[in-house]
C-alpha positions as CSV (number, residue, x, y, z in Angstrom):
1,X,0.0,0.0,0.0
2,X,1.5,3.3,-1.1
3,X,1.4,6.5,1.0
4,X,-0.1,8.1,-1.9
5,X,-2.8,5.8,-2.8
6,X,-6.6,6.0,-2.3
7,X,-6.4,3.6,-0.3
8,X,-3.8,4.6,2.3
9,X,-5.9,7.8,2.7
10,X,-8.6,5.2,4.0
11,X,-6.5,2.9,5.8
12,X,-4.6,5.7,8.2
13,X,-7.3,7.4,9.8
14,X,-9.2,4.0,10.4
15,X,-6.1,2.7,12.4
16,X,-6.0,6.0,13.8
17,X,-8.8,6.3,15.5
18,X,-9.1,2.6,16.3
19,X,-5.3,3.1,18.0
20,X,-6.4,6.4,20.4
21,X,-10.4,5.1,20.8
22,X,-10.3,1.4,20.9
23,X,-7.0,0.8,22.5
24,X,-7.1,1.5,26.0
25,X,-3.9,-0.5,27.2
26,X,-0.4,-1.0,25.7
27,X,-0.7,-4.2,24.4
28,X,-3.5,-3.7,22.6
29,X,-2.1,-0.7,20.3
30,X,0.9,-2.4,20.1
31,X,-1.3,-5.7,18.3
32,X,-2.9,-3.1,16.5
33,X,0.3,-1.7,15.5
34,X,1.0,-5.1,14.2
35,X,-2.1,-6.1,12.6
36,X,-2.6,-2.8,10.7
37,X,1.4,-3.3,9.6
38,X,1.4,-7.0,8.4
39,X,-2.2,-5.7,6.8
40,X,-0.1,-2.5,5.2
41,X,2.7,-5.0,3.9
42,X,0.2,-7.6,2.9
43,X,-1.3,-5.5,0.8
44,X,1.2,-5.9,-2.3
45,X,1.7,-9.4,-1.5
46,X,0.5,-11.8,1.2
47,X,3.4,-13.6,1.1
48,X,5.9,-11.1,2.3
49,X,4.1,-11.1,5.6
50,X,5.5,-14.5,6.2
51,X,9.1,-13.3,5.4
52,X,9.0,-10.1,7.8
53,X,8.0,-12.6,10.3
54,X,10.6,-15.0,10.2
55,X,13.3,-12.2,10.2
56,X,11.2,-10.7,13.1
57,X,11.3,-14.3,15.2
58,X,14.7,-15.1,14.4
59,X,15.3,-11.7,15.5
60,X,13.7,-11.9,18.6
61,X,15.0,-15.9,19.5
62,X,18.6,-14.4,19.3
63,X,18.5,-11.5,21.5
64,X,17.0,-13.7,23.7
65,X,19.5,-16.6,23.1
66,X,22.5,-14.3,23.2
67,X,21.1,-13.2,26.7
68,X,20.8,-16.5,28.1
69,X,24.4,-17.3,27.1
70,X,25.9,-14.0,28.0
71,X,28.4,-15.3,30.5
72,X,29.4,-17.8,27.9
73,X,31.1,-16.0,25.3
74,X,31.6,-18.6,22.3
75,X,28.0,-19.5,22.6
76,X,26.4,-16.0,22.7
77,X,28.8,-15.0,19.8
78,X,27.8,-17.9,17.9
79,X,24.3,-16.9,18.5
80,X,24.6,-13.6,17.4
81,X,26.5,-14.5,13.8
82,X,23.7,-17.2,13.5
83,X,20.7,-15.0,13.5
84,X,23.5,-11.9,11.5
85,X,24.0,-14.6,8.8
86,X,20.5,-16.3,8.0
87,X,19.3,-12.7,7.8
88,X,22.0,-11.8,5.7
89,X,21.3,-15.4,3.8
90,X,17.5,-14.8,3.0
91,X,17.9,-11.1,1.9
92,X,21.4,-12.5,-0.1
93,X,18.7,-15.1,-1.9
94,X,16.1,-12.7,-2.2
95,X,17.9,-9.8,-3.5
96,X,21.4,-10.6,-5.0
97,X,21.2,-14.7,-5.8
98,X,20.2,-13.7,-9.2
99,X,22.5,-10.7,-9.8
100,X,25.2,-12.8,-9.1
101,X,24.8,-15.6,-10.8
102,X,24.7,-13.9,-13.8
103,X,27.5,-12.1,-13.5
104,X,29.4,-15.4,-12.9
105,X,28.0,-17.1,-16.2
106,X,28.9,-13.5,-17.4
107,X,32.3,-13.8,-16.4
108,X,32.7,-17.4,-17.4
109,X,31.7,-17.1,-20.9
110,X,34.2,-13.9,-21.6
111,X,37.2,-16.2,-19.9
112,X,36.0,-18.8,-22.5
113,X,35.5,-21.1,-19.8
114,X,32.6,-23.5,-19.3
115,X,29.6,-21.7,-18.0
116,X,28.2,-23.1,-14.4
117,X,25.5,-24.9,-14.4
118,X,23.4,-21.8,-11.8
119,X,19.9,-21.7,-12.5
120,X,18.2,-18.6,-11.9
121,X,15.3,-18.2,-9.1
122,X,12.0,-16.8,-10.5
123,X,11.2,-15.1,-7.1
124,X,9.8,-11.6,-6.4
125,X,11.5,-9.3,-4.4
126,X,10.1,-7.9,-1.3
127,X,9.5,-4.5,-1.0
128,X,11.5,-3.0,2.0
129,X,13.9,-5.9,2.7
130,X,16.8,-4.3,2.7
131,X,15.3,-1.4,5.2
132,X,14.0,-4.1,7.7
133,X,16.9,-6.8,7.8
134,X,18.7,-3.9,8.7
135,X,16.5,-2.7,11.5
136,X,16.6,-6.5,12.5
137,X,20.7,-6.6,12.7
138,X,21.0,-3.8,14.6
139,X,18.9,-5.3,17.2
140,X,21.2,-8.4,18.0
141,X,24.3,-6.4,17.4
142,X,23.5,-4.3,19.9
143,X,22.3,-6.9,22.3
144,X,25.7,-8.4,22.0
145,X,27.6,-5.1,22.5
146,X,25.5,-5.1,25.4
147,X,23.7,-1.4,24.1
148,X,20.6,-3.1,24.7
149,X,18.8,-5.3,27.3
150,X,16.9,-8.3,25.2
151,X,13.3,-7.5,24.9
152,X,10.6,-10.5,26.1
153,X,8.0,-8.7,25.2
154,X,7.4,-10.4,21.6
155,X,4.2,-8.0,20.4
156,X,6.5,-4.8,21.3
157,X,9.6,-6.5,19.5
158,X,7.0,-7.4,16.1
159,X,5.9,-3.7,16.3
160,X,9.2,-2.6,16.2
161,X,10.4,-4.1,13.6
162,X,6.9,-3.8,11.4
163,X,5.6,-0.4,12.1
164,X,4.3,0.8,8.8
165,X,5.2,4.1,8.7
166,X,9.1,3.7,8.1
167,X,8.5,-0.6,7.2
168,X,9.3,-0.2,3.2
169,X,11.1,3.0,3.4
170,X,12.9,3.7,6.9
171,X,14.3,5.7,8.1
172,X,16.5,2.8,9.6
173,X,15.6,3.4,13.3
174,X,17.8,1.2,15.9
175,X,16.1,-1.0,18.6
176,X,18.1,1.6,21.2
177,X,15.7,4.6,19.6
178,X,12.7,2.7,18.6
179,X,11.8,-0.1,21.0
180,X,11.9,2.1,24.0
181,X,8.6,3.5,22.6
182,X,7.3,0.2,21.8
183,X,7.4,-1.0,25.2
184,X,6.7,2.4,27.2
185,X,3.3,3.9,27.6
186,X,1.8,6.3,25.4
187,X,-0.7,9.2,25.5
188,X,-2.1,11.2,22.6
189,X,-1.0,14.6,22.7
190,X,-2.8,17.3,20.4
191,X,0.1,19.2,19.4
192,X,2.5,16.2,18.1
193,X,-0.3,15.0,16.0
194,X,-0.9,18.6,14.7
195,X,2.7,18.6,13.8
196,X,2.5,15.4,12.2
197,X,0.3,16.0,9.9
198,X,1.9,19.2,9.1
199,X,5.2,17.3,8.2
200,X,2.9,15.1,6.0
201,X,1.6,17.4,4.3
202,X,4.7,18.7,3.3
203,X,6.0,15.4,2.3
204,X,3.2,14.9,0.1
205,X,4.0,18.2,-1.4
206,X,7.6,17.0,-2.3
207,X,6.3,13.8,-3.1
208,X,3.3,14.3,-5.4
209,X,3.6,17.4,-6.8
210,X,7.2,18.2,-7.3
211,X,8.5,14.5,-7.1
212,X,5.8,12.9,-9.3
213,X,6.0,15.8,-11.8
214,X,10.0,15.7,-12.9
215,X,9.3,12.0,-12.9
216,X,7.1,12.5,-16.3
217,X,10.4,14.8,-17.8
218,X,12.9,11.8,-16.5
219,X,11.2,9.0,-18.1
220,X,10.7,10.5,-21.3
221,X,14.5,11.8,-21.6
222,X,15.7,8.3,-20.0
223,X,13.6,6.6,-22.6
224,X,14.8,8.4,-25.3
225,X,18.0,9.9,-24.8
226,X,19.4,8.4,-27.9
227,X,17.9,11.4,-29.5
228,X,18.0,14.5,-27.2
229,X,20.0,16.8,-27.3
230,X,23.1,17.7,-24.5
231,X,20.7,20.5,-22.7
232,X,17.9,18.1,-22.7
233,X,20.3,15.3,-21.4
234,X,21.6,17.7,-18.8
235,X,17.8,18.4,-17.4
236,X,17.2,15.3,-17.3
237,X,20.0,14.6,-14.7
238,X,19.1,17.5,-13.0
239,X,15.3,16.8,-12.6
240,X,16.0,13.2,-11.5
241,X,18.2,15.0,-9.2
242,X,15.6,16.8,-7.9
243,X,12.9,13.6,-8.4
244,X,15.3,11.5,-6.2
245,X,15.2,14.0,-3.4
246,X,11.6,15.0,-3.5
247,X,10.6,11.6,-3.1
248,X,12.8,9.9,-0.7
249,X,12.5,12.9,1.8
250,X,9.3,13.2,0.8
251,X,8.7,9.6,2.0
252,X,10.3,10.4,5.4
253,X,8.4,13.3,6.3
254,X,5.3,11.1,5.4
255,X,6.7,8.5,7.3
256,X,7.8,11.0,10.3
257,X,4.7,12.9,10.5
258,X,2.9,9.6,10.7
259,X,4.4,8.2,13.4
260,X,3.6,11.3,15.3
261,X,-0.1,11.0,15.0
262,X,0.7,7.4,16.9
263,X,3.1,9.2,19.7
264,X,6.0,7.6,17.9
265,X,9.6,9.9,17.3
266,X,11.0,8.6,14.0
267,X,15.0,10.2,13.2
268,X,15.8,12.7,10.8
269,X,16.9,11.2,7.5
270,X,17.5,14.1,5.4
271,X,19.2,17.8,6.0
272,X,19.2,19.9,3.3
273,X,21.7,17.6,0.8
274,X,21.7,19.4,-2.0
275,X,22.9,22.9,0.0
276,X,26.2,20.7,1.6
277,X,29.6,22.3,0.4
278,X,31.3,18.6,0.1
279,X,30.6,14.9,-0.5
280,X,31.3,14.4,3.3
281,X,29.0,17.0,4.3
282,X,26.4,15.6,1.7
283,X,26.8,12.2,3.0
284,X,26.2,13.7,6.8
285,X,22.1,15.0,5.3
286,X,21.3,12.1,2.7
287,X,19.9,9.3,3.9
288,X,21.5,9.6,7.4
289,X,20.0,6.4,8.8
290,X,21.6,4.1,6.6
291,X,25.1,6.0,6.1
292,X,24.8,6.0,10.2
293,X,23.6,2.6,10.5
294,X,27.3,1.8,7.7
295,X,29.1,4.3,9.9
296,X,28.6,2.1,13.1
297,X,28.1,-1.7,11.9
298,X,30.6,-1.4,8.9
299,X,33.2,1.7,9.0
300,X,33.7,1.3,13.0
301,X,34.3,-2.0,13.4
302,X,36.9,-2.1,10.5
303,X,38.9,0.2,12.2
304,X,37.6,3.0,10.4
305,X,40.5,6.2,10.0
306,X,42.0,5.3,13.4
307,X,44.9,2.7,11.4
308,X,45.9,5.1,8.8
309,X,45.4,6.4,5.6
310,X,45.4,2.8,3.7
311,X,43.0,1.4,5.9
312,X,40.8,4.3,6.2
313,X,40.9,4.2,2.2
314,X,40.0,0.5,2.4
315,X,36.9,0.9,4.9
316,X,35.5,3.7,3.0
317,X,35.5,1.8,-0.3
318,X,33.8,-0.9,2.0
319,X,31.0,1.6,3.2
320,X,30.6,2.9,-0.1
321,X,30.6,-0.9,-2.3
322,X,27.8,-1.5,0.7
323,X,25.2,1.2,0.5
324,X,25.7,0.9,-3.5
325,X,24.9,-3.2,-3.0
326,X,22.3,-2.4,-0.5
327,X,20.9,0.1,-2.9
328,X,20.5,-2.9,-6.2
329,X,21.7,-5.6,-7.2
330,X,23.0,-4.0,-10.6
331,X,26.7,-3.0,-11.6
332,X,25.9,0.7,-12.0
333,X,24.8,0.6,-8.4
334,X,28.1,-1.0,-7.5
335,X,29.8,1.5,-9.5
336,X,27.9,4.3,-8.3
337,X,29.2,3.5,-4.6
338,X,32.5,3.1,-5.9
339,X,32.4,6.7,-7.8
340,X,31.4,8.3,-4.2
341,X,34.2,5.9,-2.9
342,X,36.3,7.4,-5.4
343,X,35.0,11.3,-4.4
344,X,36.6,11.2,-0.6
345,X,40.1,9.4,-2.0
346,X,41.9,13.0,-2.4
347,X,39.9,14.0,1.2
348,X,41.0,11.2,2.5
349,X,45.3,11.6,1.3
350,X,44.9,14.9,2.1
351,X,43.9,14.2,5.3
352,X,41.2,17.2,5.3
353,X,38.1,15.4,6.1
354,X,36.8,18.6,8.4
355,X,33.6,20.8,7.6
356,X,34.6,23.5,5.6
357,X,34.9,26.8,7.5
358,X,31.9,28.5,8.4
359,X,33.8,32.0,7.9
360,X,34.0,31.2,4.2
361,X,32.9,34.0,1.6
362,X,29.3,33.8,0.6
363,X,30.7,33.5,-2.9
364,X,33.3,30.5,-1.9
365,X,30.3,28.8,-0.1
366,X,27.8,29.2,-3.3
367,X,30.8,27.4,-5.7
368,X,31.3,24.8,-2.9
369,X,27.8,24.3,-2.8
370,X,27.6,23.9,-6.6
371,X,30.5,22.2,-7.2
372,X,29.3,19.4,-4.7
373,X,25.6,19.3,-6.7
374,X,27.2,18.6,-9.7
375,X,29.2,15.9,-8.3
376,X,25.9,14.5,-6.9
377,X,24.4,14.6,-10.4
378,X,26.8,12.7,-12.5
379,X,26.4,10.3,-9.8
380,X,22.9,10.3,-10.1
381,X,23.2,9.2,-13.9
382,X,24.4,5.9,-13.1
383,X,21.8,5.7,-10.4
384,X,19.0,6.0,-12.9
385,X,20.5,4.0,-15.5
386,X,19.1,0.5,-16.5
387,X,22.8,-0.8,-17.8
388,X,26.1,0.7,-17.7
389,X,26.0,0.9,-21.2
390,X,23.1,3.6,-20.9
391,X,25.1,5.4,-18.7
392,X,27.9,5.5,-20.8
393,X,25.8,6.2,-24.1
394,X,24.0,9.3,-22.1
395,X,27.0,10.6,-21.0
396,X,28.7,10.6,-24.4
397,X,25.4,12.3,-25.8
398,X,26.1,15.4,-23.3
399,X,29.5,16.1,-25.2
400,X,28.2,15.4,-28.1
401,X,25.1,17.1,-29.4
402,X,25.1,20.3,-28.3
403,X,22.5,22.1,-28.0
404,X,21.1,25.0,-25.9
405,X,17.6,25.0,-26.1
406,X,15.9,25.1,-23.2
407,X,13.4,21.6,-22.9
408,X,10.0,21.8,-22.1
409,X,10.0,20.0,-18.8
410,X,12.9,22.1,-17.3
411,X,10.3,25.2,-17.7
412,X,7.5,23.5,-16.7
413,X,9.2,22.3,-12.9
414,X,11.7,25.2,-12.7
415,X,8.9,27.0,-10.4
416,X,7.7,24.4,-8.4
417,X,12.1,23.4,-8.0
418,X,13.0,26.4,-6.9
419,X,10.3,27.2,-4.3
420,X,10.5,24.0,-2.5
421,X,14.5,24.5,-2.1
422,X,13.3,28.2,-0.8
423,X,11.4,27.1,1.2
424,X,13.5,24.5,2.4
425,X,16.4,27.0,3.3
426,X,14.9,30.1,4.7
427,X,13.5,27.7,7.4
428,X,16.2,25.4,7.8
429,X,16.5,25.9,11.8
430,X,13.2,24.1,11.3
431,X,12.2,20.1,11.3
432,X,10.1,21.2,7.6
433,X,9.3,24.2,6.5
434,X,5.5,23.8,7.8
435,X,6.7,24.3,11.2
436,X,7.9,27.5,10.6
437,X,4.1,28.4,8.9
438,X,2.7,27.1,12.4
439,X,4.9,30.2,14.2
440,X,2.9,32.8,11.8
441,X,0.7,35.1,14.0
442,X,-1.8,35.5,10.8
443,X,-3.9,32.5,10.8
444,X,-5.6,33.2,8.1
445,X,-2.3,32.7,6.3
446,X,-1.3,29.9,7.5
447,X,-4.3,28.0,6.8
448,X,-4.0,29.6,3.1
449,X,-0.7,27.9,3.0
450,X,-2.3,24.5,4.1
451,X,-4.6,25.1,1.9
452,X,-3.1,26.0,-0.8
453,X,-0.6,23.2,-0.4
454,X,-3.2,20.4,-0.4
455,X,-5.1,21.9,-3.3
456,X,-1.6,21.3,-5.4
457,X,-1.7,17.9,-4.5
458,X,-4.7,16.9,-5.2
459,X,-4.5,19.0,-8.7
460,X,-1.6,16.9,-9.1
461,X,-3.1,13.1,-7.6
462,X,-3.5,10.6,-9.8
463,X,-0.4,9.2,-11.3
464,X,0.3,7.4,-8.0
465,X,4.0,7.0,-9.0
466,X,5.5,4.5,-7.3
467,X,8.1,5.5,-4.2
468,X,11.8,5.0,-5.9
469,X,13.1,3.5,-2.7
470,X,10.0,0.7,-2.6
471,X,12.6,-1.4,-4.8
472,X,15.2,-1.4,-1.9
């Protein structure tokens, strides 16, 4: 079920009111948490449910197990890299079995060797995997570093690790920030939900209406960009840019505000990426719960810059092959994580991996800033591309035919572009620029703004594109 469907904007205020009206005790809104999440997840296919489940119970059996063992230290270890690797396993099947084993036929048949006999698995991936076994290793990594007492409470522990607001999407909460909340009580309170639903709103703005709308430029120039011309090419990066950011943080605000209209503090998973003056900083506002969740369970525990410079190049290659895996099982996602890899090398032999200086010039700040976009960008061509070949191809048609007519689409979105990212930084001490609106003494402007908002995204409803991060 997607945030923007028809039937979401049923679902939610059913569950809502069921959760706050119906659900006088914690258990019981924490099995209603449940059931409304395995009925969310269901609703693409039944048979994920049954997936999210085992990962929850084996979850659950080793923190437990790792607990009971605790004073023995092979057998809680061996506990904890049980549960680690079958999760691993089933999302290694799931997601990358297929990948490669082409890649290894591939590989085979350029050596001129015999091909292996490695069938392929005519299986469906689930939506969200990659987000939840995530969640789920966390857990029992952090039982075992002794972070976190083992939860017995199994209906708290299957809410945790199924609430649908941040299920298929994150952000990537850890059981030290989320389960807490799970098992504690909770009480509605008037003003979180009112701010909730603020912060959706906004999403859905980002989402549906700026999002959703370079998404119809993107596809067309990505379909066709045999034949368009270098300006066309460029827009095209530029709007899937901007179509990549709209609806990823889009999706977390959605996610964010929802959870506050159930009581529920969700973490920040984007900070104004686009405005950061270097691929450090960007990586510090994109995504922030997975290149956290890398930072701790990958970078860390290899040692990350504390053994010197070859080791710190090592890990970050490490971090960066990850999140590009974790992203798709595809070359030009492994590539793409290797081109970012690639980005902090001269950082990293330079050994200037600081902020830049806040007492900068406005002007040095401005080509920092746009220097570290375009950056972004070109990585985002590889991002978007089916095959590496398109990549290349689309690349080559930049330098190629030039041309500096400006398309269609950039005209069309260049308004809606530029006041979001307005928006966005005149009220960047802000969570969302919607909590800024709620500080306005006028109220008959604010609710104009609301207003006004929501008439947008209804104007522009319909299309119900699907979230690009549902395929992680």
């Amino acid at each position: 079920m997607s945030f923007s469907s028809f039937e979401y904007l049923l679902f939610l205020p059913i569950v809502f009111l069921a959760y706050w009206y119906l659900c006088p005790t914690l258990r019981a809104k924490n099995a209603l948490v449940v059931g409304a999440s395995y009925f969310f997840y269901g609703w693409w296919d039944w048979r994920f449910t049954l997936l999210l489940a085992l990962t929850t119970l084996l979850s659950y059996g080793g923190g437990l197990a790792e607990a009971k063992w605790r004073e023995q230290e092979g057998r809680a270890k061996a506990a904890m890299w049980v549960v680690v690797g079958i999760n691993l396993g089933i999302l290694g099947v799931f997601k990358y079995y297929n990948f490669f084993a082409d890649s290894t036929r591939l590989l085979f048949a350029r050596l001129g060797w015999a091909q292996p006999s490695l069938p392929l698995l005519e299986i469906i991936l689930p939506v969200g995997i990659s987000f939840y076994t995530f969640q789920a290793l966390s857990y029992v990594i952090d039982v075992r570093r002794g972070r976190l007492q083992p939860t017995r409470d199994v209906l708290a522990f299957f809410a945790y690790l199924s609430f649908f607001p941040q299920l298929v999407a994150g952000p990537i909460e850890r059981a030290t920030h989320l389960l807490p909340q799970f098992l504690g009580p909770r009480r509605f309170n008037y003003a979180q939900a009112v701010s909730g639903m603020r912060q959706m709103l906004w999403g859905f703005f980002k989402k549906v209406v700026v999002a959703d709308g370079c998404a119809e430029g993107v596809n067309a120039i990505f379909a066709d960009y045999q034949h368009m011309n270098s300006t066309t090419l460029l827009m095209g990066i530029a709007l899937f840019s901007v179509q990549i950011y709209g609806d990823f943080s889009g999706y977390s605000d959605i996610a964010i505000g929802t959870a506050r209209l159930f009581g529920i503090d969700l973490m920040q998973n984007f900070r104004l990426p686009y405005f950061a003056r270097s691929i450090s900083d960007f990586w510090r506002r994109w995504h922030i719960s997975l290149m956290t969740w890398l930072r701790d369970y990958v970078y860390i525990p290899l040692g990350g810059s504390r053994e010197g410079t070859w080791h710190h190049l090592r890990n970050t290659l490490l971090v960066f092959l990850c999140s590009g895996l974790w992203h798709g099982a595809a070359w030009t996602f492994v590539l793409w994580g290797l081109y970012h890899a690639l980005l902090f090398t001269p950082r990293i032999l330079l050994g200037r991996q600081r902020v830049e200086r806040a007492s900068a010039s406005a002007l040095r700040k401005i080509g920092q800033t746009l220097r570290t976009f375009g950056l972004v960008a070109a990585g985002w061509l590889l991002f978007r591309s089916s095959t590496l070949s398109d990549a290349v191809q689309y690349a080559a048609g930049i330098f190629s035919r030039w041309s500096f007519a400006m398309p269609a689409y950039g005209k069309t979105m260049l308004p809606l572009v530029v006041a979001m990212f307005a928006a966005e930084w005149l009220t960047r001490r802000y969570d969302h620029p919607l909590q800024a609106v709620a500080q306005w003494r006028t109220s008959s402007l604010r609710l104009a703004t609301y207003f006004a908002l929501a008439a947008a995204i209804l104007y522009h409803a319909g299309s119900d594109v699907q979230f690009i991060y549902f395929q992680f």
